[in-house]
Every structure is written in structure tokens, then in C-alpha cells.
VEXKEKE-922066 format. One record per residue (C-alpha): residue number from 0; x, z, y. Coordinates in Angstrom, 1 decimal. Each point is the difference from the previous one (the first is absolute). Layout:
BEGIN
NUM; X; Z; Y
...
***
This chain:
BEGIN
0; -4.8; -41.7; 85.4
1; -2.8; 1.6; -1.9
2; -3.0; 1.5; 0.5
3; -0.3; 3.9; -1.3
4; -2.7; -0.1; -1.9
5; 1.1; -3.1; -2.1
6; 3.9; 2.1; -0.2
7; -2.2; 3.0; -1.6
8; -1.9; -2.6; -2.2
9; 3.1; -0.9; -1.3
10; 1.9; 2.7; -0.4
11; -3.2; 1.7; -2.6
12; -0.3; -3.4; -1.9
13; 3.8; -0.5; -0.5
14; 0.3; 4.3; -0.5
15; -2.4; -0.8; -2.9
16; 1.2; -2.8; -1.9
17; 3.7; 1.7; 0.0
18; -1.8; 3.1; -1.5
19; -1.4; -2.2; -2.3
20; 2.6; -2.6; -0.8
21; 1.5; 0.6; -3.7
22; 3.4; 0.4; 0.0
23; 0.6; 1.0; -3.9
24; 3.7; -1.6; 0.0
25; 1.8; 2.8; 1.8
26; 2.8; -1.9; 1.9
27; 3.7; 1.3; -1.1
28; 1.1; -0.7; 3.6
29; -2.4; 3.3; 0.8
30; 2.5; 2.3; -1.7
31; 2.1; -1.0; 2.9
32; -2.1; 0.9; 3.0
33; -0.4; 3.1; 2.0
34; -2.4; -0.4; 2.7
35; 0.8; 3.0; 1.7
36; 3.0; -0.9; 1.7
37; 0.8; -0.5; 3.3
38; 0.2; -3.7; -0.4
39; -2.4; -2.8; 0.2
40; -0.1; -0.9; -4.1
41; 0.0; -4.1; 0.1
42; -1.5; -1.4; -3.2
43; 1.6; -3.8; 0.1
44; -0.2; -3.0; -2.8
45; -2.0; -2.9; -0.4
46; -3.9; -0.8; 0.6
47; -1.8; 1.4; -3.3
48; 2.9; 1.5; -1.5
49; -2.0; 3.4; 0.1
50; 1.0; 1.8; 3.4
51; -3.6; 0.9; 0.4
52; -0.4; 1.3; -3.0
53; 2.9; 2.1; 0.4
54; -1.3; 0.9; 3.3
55; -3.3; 1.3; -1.6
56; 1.8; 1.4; -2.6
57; 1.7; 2.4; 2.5
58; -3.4; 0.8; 1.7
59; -1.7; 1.1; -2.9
60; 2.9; 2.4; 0.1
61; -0.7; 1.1; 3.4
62; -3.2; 2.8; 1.0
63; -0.4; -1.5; 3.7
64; 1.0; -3.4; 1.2
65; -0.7; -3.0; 2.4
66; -0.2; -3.2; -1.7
67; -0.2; -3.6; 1.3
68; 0.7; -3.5; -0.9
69; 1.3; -2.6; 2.9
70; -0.9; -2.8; -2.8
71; -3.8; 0.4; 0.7
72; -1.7; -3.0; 1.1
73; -2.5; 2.5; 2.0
74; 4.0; 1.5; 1.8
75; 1.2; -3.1; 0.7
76; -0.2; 0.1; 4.1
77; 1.5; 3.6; -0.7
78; 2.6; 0.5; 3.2
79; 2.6; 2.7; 0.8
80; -2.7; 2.0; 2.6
81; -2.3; 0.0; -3.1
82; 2.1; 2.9; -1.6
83; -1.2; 2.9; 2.3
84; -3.7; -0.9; -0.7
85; 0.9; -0.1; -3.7
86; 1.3; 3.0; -0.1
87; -3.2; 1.5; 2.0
88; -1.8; -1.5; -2.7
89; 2.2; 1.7; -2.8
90; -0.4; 3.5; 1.9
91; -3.6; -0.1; 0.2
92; -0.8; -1.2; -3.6
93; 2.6; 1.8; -1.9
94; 1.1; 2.9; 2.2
95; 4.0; 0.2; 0.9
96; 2.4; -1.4; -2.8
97; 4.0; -0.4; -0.3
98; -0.3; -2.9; -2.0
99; 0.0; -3.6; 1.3
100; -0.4; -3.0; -2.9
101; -0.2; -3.5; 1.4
102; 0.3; -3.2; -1.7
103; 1.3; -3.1; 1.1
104; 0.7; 1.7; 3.6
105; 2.8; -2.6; 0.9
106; -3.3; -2.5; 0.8
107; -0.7; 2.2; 3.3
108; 2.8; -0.7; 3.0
109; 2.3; 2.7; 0.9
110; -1.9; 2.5; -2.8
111; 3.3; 2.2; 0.3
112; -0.4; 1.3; 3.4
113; -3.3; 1.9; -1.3
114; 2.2; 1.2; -3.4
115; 2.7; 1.3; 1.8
116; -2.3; 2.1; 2.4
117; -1.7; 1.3; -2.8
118; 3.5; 0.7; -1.7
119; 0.7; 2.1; 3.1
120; -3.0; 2.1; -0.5
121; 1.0; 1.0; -3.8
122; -2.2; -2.8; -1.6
123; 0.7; -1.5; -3.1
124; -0.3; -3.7; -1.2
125; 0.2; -2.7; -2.6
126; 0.0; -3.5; 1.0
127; -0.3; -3.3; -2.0
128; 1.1; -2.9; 1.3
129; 0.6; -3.7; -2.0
130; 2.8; -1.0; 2.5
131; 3.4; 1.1; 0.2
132; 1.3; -1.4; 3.0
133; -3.4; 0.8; 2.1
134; 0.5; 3.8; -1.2
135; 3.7; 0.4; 0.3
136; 0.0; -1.8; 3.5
137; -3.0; 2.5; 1.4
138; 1.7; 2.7; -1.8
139; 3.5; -0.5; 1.3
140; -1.6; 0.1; 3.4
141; -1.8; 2.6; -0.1
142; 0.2; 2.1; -3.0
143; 3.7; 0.4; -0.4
144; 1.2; 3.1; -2.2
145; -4.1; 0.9; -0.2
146; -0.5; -2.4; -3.1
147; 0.7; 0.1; -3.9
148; -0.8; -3.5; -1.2
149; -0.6; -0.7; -4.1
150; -0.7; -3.5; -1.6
151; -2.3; -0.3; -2.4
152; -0.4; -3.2; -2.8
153; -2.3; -1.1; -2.1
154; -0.2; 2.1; -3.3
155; 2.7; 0.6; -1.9
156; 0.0; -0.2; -4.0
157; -0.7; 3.7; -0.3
158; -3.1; -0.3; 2.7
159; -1.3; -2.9; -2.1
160; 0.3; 1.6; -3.0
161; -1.9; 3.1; 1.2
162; -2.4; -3.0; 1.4
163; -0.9; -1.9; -2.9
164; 0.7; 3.0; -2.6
165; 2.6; -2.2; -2.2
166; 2.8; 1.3; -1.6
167; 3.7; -0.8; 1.1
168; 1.8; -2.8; -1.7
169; 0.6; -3.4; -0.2
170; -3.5; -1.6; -0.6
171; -1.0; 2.2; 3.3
172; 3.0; -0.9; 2.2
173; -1.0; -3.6; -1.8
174; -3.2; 0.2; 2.8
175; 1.3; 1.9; 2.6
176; 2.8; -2.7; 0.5
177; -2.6; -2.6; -0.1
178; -2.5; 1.9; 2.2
179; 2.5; 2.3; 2.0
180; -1.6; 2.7; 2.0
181; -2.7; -0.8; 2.8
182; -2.9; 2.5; -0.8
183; -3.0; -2.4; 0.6
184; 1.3; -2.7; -1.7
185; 1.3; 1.9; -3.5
186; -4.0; 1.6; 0.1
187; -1.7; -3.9; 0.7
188; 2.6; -2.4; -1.1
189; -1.4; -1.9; 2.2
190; 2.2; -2.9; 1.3
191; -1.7; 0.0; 3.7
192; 0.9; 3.2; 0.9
193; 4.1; -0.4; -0.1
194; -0.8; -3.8; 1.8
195; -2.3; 1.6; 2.4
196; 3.0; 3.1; 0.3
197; 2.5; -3.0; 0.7
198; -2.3; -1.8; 2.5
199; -0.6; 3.7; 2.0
200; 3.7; 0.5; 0.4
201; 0.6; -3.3; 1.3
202; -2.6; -0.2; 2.3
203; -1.0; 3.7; 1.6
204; 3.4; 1.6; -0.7
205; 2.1; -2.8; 1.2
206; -1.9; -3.4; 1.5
207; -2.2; 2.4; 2.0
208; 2.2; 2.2; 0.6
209; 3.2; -1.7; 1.8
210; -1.6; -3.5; 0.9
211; 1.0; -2.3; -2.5
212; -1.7; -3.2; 0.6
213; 1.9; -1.6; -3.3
214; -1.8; 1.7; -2.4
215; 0.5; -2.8; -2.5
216; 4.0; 0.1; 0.3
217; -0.7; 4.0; -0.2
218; -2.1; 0.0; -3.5
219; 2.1; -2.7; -1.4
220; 3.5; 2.0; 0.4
221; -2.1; 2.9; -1.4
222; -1.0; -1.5; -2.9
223; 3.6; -1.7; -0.6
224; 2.0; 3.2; 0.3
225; -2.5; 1.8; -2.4
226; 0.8; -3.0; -2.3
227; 3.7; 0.7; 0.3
228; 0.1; 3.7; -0.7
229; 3.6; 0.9; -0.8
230; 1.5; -3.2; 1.6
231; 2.2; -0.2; 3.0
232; -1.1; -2.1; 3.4
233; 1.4; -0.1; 3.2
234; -1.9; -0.1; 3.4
235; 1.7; -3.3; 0.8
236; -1.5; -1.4; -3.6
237; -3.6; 1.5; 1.1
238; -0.1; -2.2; 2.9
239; 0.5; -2.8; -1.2
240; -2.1; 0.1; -3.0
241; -2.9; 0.9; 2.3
242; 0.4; -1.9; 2.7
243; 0.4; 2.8; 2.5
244; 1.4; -0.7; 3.7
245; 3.4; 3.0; 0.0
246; 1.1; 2.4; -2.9
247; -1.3; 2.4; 2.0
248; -3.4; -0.7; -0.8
249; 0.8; 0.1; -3.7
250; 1.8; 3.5; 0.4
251; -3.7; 1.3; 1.9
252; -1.9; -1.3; -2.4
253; 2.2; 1.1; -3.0
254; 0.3; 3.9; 2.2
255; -4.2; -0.4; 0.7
256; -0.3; -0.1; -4.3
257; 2.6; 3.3; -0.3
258; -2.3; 1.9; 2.7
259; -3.0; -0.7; -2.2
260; 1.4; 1.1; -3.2
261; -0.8; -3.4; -1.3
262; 3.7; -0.3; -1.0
263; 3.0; 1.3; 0.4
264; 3.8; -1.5; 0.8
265; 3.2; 0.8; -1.6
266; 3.6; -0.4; 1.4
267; 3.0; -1.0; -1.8
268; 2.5; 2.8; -0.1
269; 2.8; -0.1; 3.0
270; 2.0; 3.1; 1.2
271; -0.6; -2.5; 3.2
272; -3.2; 0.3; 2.0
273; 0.5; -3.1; 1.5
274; 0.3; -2.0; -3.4
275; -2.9; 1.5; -1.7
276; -2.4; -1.0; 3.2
277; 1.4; -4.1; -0.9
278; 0.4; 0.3; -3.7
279; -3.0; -1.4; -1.7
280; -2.4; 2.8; -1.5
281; -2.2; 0.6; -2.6
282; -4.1; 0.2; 0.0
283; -2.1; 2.4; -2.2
284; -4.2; 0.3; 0.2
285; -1.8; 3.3; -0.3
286; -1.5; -1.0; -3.2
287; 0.2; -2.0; -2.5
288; -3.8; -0.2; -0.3
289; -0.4; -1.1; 3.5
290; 2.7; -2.6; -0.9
291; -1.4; -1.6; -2.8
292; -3.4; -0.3; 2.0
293; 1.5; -1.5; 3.0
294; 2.4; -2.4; -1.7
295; -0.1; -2.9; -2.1
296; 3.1; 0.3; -2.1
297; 1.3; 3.9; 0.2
298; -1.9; 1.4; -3.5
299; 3.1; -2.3; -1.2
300; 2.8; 1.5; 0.2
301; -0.1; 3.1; -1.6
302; 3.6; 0.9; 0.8
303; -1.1; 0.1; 4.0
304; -3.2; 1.9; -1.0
305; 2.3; 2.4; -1.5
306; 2.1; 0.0; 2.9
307; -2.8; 0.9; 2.3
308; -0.9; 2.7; -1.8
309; 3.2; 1.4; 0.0
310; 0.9; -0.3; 3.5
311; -4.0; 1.4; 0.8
312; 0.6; 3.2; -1.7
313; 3.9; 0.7; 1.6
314; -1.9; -1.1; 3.2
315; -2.1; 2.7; -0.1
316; 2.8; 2.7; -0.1
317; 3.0; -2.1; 1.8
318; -0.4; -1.6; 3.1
319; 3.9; -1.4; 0.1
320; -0.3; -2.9; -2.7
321; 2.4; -2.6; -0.2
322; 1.3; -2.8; -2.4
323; 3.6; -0.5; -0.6
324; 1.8; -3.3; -0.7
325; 3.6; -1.0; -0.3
326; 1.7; -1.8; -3.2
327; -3.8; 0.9; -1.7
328; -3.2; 1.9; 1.1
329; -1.4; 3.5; -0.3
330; -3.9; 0.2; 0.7
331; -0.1; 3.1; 1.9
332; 2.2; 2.5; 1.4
333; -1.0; 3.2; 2.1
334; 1.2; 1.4; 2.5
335; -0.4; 3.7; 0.5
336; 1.7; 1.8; 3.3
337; 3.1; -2.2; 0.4
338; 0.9; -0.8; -3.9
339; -1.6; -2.7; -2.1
340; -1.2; 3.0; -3.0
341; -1.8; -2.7; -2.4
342; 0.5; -3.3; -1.6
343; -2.5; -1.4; -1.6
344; -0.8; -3.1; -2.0
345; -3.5; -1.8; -0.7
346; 0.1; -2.2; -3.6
347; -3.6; -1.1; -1.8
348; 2.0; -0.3; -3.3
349; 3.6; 0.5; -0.4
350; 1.3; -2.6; -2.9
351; 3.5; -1.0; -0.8
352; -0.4; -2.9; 2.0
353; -0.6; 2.1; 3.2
354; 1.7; 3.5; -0.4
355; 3.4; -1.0; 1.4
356; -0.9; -1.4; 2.9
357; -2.8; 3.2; 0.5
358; 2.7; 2.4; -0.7
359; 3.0; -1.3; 2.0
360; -2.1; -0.2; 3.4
361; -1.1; 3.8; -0.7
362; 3.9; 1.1; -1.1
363; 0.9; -2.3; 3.1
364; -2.3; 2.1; 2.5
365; 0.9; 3.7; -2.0
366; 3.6; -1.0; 0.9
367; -0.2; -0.8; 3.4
368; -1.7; 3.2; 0.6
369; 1.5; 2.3; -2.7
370; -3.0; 1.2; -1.7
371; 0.4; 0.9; -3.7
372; -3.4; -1.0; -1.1
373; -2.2; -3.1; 0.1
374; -3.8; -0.7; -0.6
375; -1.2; -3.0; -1.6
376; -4.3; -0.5; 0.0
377; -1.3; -2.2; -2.4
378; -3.7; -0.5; -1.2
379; 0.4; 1.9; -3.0
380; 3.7; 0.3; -1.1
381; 1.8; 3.2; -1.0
382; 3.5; -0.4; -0.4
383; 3.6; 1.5; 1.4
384; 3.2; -0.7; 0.5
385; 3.7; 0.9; 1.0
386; 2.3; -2.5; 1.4
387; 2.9; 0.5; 2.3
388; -0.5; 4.1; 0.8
389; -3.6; -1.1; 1.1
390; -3.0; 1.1; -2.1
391; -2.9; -2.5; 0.5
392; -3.7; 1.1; -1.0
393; -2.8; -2.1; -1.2
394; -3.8; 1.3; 0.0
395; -3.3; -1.8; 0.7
396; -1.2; -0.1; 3.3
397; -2.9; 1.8; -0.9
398; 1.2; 3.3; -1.5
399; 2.9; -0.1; 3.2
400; -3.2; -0.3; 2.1
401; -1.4; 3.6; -2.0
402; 3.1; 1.4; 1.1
403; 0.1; -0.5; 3.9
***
């Protein structure tokens, strides 16, 4: 609980730096985003990805608002009963408003009962949170049909283009594959703020959060599976590796890293439910950057770099991802409604040496599913061809990436 008179205190200091904050990078996610819906709007993604800029973004958009950060060192004993004085406090300092921003609001316990009064009275919101399962458990409960949720990532190469005022091509996709896309970092290039990024996730979005007294076991999986970006595990393999006492706590520890955007799983393809939950699966990071930081041996393999990349940027349109395997391998195949739509393929430099085997596990997948057309990525490759009724593009990640 807190006192009124420090809620008002920080409510005008925090009102003020958002005024103040510059945001010159206009988000692309903003394009998106109507506020005035009858939904709670939930801004989702990882810590420092830029959902508070995005947030202030839309305020600077918006005459009257309320504004307030759960994050705040001075909020932190901030409880569910605290809402009615903070909205006294809103009232009196900035008359009546529509418009409720908060940041971070997952931090407060059952912070949806107060949003979904407020949605009954005709207010509007926009909510950040940096945990997926926290939000999507609260709002299931609570929220159901009275949320719109969007995901946002670090920037894309168009957002750091705009941010660094290069051109596009290859020697500028050259340092945003290196770099990737966390704002802070790409402005510093400091080191410390991607390890001290990795070292907040583990500890308040997940050790903190649900308990974990292993916290060694917990960063040392973390740190392996960023290692192994594009390379299939199994639960059963985790727990041995790491020592841990059931699979289970290698599949909550694995699911703990997916609801902090820290990384993200993909399934081999299987008309069977069933099968894909066993089959092994695939693990991707939410950039490269962030990778290279945190690993030791990552910045080696370009080919997984690349692969990152690619599956980043169809992760931010697609949420059905999967990888297919049978006599060879496709990288990615998505599935849109009930039909697998794309097959795509991830190659750092297609050579005689490795085309065949590229090609037939793309041709492979576009049979299986009866597409027509094929995508191959490549660092900077452009090339096409036609074999067996199947016509099979080649184009650099980076102007594909232009295109999305």
C-alpha cells in the first residue's frame, strides 16, 4: 500500500519524464494500434526491446491521459487497493481522461480486476507487460474477448536503418547481423548492457518469479540453448546434460525462457499433435546481438546467425512455425489457417557442393504440401531456379527483410 501523497509524487515525476523522453524512432508496430477500441491493447515482448517507447510514442499521440510505471523502485509495494487512490490522484491532477497507459503492470497481483472495471465504464487502455504467460494467464481469466494482444521485438532492419541513418545493403545488414536490434545496445555498444539484459531475465522474470532455487542449472541451459540456435534438443537430453531431477523441470525451465521472449521453440512438422509434443524441436534467440554477447562460440556460425534472422522476421508476422524433416530437411514451414502456405529455406552461401542437398529438402517440403513456389535466404545470393514444376527463389536476407 502506498501513501497518497507519495502516489501523486509519482505520478508528476514519471508524467514528466514520459513528456520528456525522446522517442525519435517512431516504432512500425504503431501503425498497427488503435487505442480506441473496446479492448484492453497489450503491448508484449522482451525487457528493453522498446515497449515503453512505443507506449510513449502512443501518448504523445494522445491530448489527456494517465500514465504510470509499475517498474518504479518508489511503486514497488504498489497493491491491487492502490488503484482507486491512483486514480483519485489522476482526477485531481489532470481532470477526467479516457486514456490509461501503464507499463510493466503484470508486476502488481490481480491488476485485471481494476482494467476490466474500468473497461466496463468505456475506458480505454494500453498495457506492457515482458511476460507472456503472466499476461495471458491473468488475461484468460479475466479479460477474455476484452483484449487485443501485439508482440513487439527488437528493431527490425528498416527501424535500424532509420536509427543509425545508413543506407540499405550489404555492408549495413553486415552490422545489423552482428549487432541485431536491441535499442540500447546498437546506441552504446556496450557489452554490459545485453549481459546485464541476460542476467534480468533470469533472475526477476524467471528465478524471482516462479521460485527457482537452481539458478545455476537455469543460466547454464540458457546460455547452451542460445549456443545452439537452429539445433534440435529434446527435454529428455536437457536433463541430463544439466543435471536436473524429472524432464519436467527441463520443459519449465525451457517454457519460463519462451514467456520471457528470451527465446523461442520450434516443432518439427506432424499432421499428429501427439508426435510434435515428443519430436525433438528447434531453438531460436531474439537476437543475434544478444547472442553473440551471451555466448562464447555463436558469432561462428554464420549459417545459424542467418538462420536466426530469418526465423525472427517470419516470427514477427507468423506465429505457426515449424520445421519439416523426412528423407531431408526444410528450415521453416508456415502454417496459416489449416494449410502449410510457405516453405522456406535458410543457406549462408549456396555452392555446388551444398545446393543439392539445400534444394531437395525445400522440393521435398513444396511436395508434401503442394505449393508451387519455394524461398531460399542466403546472406547475399540472388539466383533462381526451375526444377520439377517447382520454381525456387533466391534473394538476400536483407532485401527479403525490406519486403515484409
Amino acid at each position: 500500500m502506498i501513501v497518497k501523497e507519495a502516489l501523486r509524487n509519482i505520478v508528476i515525476t514519471q508524467r514528466k519524464d514520459v513528456l520528456l523522453a525522446d522517442d525519435s524512432i517512431e516504432r512500425e508496430k504503431i501503425k498497427e494500434i488503435k487505442v480506441e477500441e473496446s479492448f484492453a491493447i497489450i503491448l508484449s515482448g522482451v525487457r528493453r526491446c522498446g515497449k515503453s517507447t512505443l507506449l510513449r510514442q502512443m501518448i504523445k499521440k494522445s491530448k489527456k491521459f494517465y500514465y504510470f510505471n509499475f517498474e518504479d523502485p518508489s511503486a514497488v509495494n504498489f497493491e491491487l487497493t492502490d488503484f482507486e487512490t491512483l486514480n483519485q490522484v489522476f482526477n485531481e491532477e489532470y481532470g477526467e481522461s479516457n486514456y490509461y497507459f501503464f507499463d510493466e503492470v503484470q508486476n502488481v497481483e490481480k491488476w485485471e480486476l481494476f482494467v476490466r472495471a474500468m473497461l466496463d465504464k468505456g475506458k480505454y487502455f494500453v498495457i506492457t507487460g515482458s511476460n507472456a504467460s503472466l499476461l495471458s494467464r491473468e488475461l484468460g481469466t479475466r479479460l477474455t474477448g476484452r483484449h487485443l494482444n501485439y508482440e513487439l521485438f527488437p528493431f527490425s532492419f528498416s527501424e535500424f536503418l532509420k536509427l543509425t541513418g545508413k543506407k540499405q545493403d550489404i555492408k549495413s545488414f553486415q552490422e545489423y547481423f552482428i549487432n541485431g536490434g536491441f535499442p540500447q545496445y546498437l546506441k552504446s555498444k556496450r557489452s554490459e548492457s545485453l549481459q546485464d539484459l541476460f542476467n534480468d531475465i533470469i533472475s526477476r522474470d524467471i528465478s524471482i518469479r516462479h521460485k527457482i532455487r537452481n539458478l545455476k542449472s537455469l543460466k547454464e541451459m540458457a546460455v547452451y540453448l542460445i549456443t545452439n540456435i537452429g539445433k534440435e534438443f529434446s527435454y529428455n537430453s536437457l536433463k541430463k546434460t544439466f543435471g536436473l531431477g524429472s524432464v519436467n523441470s527441463a520443459i519449465s525451465f525451457v517454457s519460463f525462457f519462451e514467456d520471457s521472449y528470451m527465446l523461442f521453440t520450434v516443432p518439427k512438422f506432424d499432421y499428429s499433435i501427439k508426435k510434435q509434443i515428443i519430436n525433438p524441436k528447434k531453438v531460436y534467440s531474439i537476437d543475434n546481438g544478444f547472442s553473440i554477447v551471451n555466448s562464447a562460440s555463436f558469432s561462428e556460425d554464420k549459417g545459424k546467425m542467418l538462420e536466426n534472422m530469418a526465423f525472427l522476421n517470419l516470427r514477427r508476422v507468423y506465429k505457426e512455425i515449424f520445421y519439416f524433416q523426412e528423407t531431408g530437411e526444410c528450415d521453416f514451414v508456415i502454417k496459416e489457417g489449416t494449410k502449410i502456405t510457405q516453405a522456406i529455406q535458410v543457406c549462408y552461401n549456396l555452392t555446388e557442393q551444398n545446393k543439392e542437398r539445400e534444394l531437395n529438402g525445400l522440393i521435398e517440403a513444396l511436395d508434401k504440401f503442394k505449393l508451387k513456389e519455394g524461398l531460399i535466404l542466403t546472406y547475399n545470393q540472388d539466383d533462381k531456379f526451375e526444377i520439377k514444376g517447382k520454381s525456387i527463389k533466391v534473394i538476400p536476407l536483407w532485401k527479403w527483410m525490406m519486403k515484409k
